[in-house]
N, C-alpha and C positions, 0 to 999 in steps of 0.2 A: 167590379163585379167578379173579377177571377179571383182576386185575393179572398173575397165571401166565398167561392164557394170553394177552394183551398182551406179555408179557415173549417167549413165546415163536414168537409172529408176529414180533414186531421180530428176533430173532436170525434165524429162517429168511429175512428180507427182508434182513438183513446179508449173511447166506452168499449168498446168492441176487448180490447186488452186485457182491461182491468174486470172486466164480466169473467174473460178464461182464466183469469190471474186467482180469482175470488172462487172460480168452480176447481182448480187445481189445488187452493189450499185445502177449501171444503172436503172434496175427495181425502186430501191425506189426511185428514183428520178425522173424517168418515173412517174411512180402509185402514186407520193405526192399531197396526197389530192383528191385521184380520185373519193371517193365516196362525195362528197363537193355537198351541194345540195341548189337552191337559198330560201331564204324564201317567203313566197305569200306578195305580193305589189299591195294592192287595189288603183286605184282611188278615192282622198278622197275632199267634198267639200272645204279644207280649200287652196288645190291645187289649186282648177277649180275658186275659187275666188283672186286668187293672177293671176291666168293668166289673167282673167275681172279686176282686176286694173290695169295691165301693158297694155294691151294693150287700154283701157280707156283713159292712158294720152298719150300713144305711149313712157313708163317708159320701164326700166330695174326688172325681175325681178330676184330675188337669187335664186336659189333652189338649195338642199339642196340633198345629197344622197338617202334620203327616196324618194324624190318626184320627183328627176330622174327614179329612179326604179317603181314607179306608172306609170310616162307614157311609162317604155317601158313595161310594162304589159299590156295596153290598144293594143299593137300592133303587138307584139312577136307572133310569133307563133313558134311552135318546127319544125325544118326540119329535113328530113327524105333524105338522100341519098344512093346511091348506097354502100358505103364505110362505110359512116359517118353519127352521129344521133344528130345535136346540140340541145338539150335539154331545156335551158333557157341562158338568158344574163344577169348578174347583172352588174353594175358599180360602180364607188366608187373613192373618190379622192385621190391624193397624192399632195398638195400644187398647184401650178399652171397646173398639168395633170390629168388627167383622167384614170383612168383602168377597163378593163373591167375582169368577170372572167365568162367563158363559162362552162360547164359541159357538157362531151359528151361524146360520143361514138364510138371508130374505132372499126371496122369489130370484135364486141362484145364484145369490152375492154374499162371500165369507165377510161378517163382521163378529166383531169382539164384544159383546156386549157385558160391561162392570156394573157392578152397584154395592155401594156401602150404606151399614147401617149399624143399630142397634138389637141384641137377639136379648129374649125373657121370657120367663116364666110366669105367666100370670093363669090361677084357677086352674082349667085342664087343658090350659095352651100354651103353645109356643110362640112369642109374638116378635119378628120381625119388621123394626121400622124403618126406612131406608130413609138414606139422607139425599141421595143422587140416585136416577139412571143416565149411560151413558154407552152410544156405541162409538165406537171408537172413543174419541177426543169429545164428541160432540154429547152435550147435555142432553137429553129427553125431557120433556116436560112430564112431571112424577106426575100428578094428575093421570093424564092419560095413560099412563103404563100401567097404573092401579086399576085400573078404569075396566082394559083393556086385558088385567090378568085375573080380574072379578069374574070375567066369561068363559076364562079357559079352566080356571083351576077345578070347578064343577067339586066333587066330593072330596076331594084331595086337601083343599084348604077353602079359606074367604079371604077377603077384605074389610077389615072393617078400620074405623077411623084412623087411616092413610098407614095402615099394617097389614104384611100379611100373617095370618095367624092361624095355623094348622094343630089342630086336636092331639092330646096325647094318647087320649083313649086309644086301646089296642097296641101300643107301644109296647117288645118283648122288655122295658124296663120302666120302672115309675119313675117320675123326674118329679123330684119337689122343690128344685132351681135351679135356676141356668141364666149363666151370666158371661160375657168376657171380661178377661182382665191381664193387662201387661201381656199380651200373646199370646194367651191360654183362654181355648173355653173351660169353664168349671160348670161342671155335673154333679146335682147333688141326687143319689138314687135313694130310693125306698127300701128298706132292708126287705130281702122277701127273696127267696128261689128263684135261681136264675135255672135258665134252659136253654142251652146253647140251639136245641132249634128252632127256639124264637127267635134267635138272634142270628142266627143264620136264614130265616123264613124268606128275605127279600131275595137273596141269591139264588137259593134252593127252588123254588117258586118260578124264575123265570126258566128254569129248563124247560116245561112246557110247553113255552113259546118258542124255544126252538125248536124240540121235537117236530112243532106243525112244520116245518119246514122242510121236511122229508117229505119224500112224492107220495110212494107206492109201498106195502110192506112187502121185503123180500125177506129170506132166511127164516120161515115161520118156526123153522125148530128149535134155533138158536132163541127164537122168541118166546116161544114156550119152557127153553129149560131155562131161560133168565127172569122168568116169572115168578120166581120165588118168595113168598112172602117169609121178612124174616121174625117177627111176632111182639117187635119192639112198640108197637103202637100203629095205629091206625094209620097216620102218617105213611108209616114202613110200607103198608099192602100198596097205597097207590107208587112208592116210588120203586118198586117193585115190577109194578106194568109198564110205567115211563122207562126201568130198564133196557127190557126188550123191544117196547115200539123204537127208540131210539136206536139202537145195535142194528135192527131186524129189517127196519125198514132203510139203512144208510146201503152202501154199495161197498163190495171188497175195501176200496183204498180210504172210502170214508173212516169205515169201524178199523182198517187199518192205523188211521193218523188217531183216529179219539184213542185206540186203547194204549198208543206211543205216549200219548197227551197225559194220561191217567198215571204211566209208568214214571214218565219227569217228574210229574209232581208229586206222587208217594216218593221218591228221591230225594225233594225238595222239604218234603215232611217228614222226613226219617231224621232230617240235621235238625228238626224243629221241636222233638220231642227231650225228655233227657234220661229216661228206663230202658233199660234193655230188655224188660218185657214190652214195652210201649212199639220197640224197633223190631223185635221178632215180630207183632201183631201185622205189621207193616212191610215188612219182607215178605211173610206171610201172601199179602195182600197181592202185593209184584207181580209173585211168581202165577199165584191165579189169575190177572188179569194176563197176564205174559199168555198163559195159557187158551186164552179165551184166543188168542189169533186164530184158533183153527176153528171153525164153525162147528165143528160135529163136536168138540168139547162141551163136559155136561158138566156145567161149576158147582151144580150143587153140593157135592160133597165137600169140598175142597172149602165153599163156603162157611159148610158147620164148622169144621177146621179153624178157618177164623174165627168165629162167632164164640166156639170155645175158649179159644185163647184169650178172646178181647173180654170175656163175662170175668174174667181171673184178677182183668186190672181194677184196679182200687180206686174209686168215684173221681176222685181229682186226677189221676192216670187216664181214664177214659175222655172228663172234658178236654184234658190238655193234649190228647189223640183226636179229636175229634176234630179240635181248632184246625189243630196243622194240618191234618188233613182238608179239609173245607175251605181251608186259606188257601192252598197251592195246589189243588185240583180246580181246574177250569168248570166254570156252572154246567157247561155243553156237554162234557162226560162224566159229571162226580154220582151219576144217576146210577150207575153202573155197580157201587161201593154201597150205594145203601143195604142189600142183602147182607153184606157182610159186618156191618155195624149201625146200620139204620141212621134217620139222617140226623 
């Protein structure tokens, strides 16, 4: 009788084991990689001019992991859901597929979440077919994740048979294919006028939503002399407003660090240019925002100043000023420059 129930302590203290043994792997292979963070992927002129030759001849262009990841930085935002906190999207190739690797968060727990697949061009979309989801280590059943990303993705994209597949309509570039191959996406564009503030619009655009982030409008004068509309297009009058409510409603040390932030990066876009009229326009630039530390400064003049000098450069002088600038000014302050060259 002792030995039975010895006999069956020992088996319930096995089960018992091998249950923590089986939730210990699960976890590490759950949590593999969870804390995985993407690196920052700026917009960079050598990008914005490979996309003005392909689409110049209506060519293919290659690009390349880095400059995949530049443009989904111009567009990504972090989502915030009920459940779930997707945090960034990096991509990265495997031979003829594509993989993405997500970082996020369910209901306060860092996981990794990857998925590879297939990316095309068919009709006026972009169609993504995945072969896996996975967080961590652990497979997802694709079903469900389709299923379950048919409800979120609302006007943004769909699902349709086990793809997702997002419109190109509206795109600042026409894509007539798109393919991976040996490590390169290839983009074939549509010959036709490009506009760097189309291609700029995803970046440009979220300032707004920072702006709301400011409390109260303070420095209403400083707000009304950075009101300026510069007369480059419609676009220009509102970012113009966005100016000032941004500067006017921040606090001394705020409008202090954005307009330090503004200075780095015309710094950073003076090495990115290659005229010495492109770098006067840009110095230029500096020195008036240099000047804007004091609140009772009135930029307008100082403004035309640039607007003069910049109307001098030569249409491909201006895109390739325009980049660099745009690239290495942070979205939070580049509100501030539109007055002087519109966005």
């Amino acid at each position: 009788m002792k030995n039975s129930s010895k006999s069956k302590k020992t088996i319930f203290l096995a089960v018992v084991i091998v249950l923590i043994l089986i939730a210990a792997v699960f976890g590490r292979l759950l949590f593999w990689q969870s804390s995985y963070s993407v690196p920052e992927y700026k917009f960079t002129v050598g990008l914005f001019e490979k996309i003005i030759k392909a689409q110049d001849t209506g060519g293919t262009a290659q690009l390349t992991k880095d400059e995949v990841n530049q443009i989904i930085s111009l567009y990504f935002k972090e989502y915030r859901g009920s459940d779930i906190t997707v945090k960034a999207v990096e991509a990265d190739f495997d031979g003829d597929n594509i993989k993405f690797y997500v970082p996020s968060a369910y209901k306060g727990f860092d996981v990794l979440v990857t998925s590879e697949g297939t990316l095309s061009k068919e009709n006026d979309e972009i169609r993504y077919t995945p072969k896996y989801f996975k967080a961590g280590k652990i497979a997802l059943p694709k079903s469900y994740i389709l299923k379950k990303l048919s409800t979120r993705l609302k006007n943004k994209g769909a699902v349709e048979q086990n793809s997702i597949v997002v419109s190109t309509k509206g795109f600042p570039v026409g894509i007539t294919a798109l393919s991976v191959k040996d490590n390169r996406l290839l983009v074939t564009l549509e010959k036709r006028k490009l506009n760097i503030e189309d291609i700029l619009k995803g970046k440009l655009q979220s300032i707004e939503d920072i702006i709301k982030k400011y409390s109260s409008l303070k420095n209403s004068n400083l707000s009304t002399k950075t009101n300026v509309v510069s007369g480059e297009g419609t676009g220009t009058g509102n970012s113009g407003s966005s100016t000032g409510t941004s500067l006017g409603s921040a606090s001394s040390g705020e409008r202090q660090q954005a307009l330090a932030r503004v200075i780095n990066g015309l710094s950073a876009a003076s090495g990115a240019v290659n005229t010495g009229a492109q770098k006067a326009v840009i110095s230029q630039m500096m020195s008036v925002v240099g000047s804007m530390k004091d609140p009772s400064y009135n930029p307008y003049s100082a403004e035309s100043s640039v607007r003069s000098m910049y109307s001098k450069l030569s249409s491909s002088e201006k895109t390739q000023l325009k980049a660099a600038v745009f690239s290495n000014v942070d979205a939070s302050s580049a509100s501030i420059l539109y007055n002087m060259i519109g966005k």
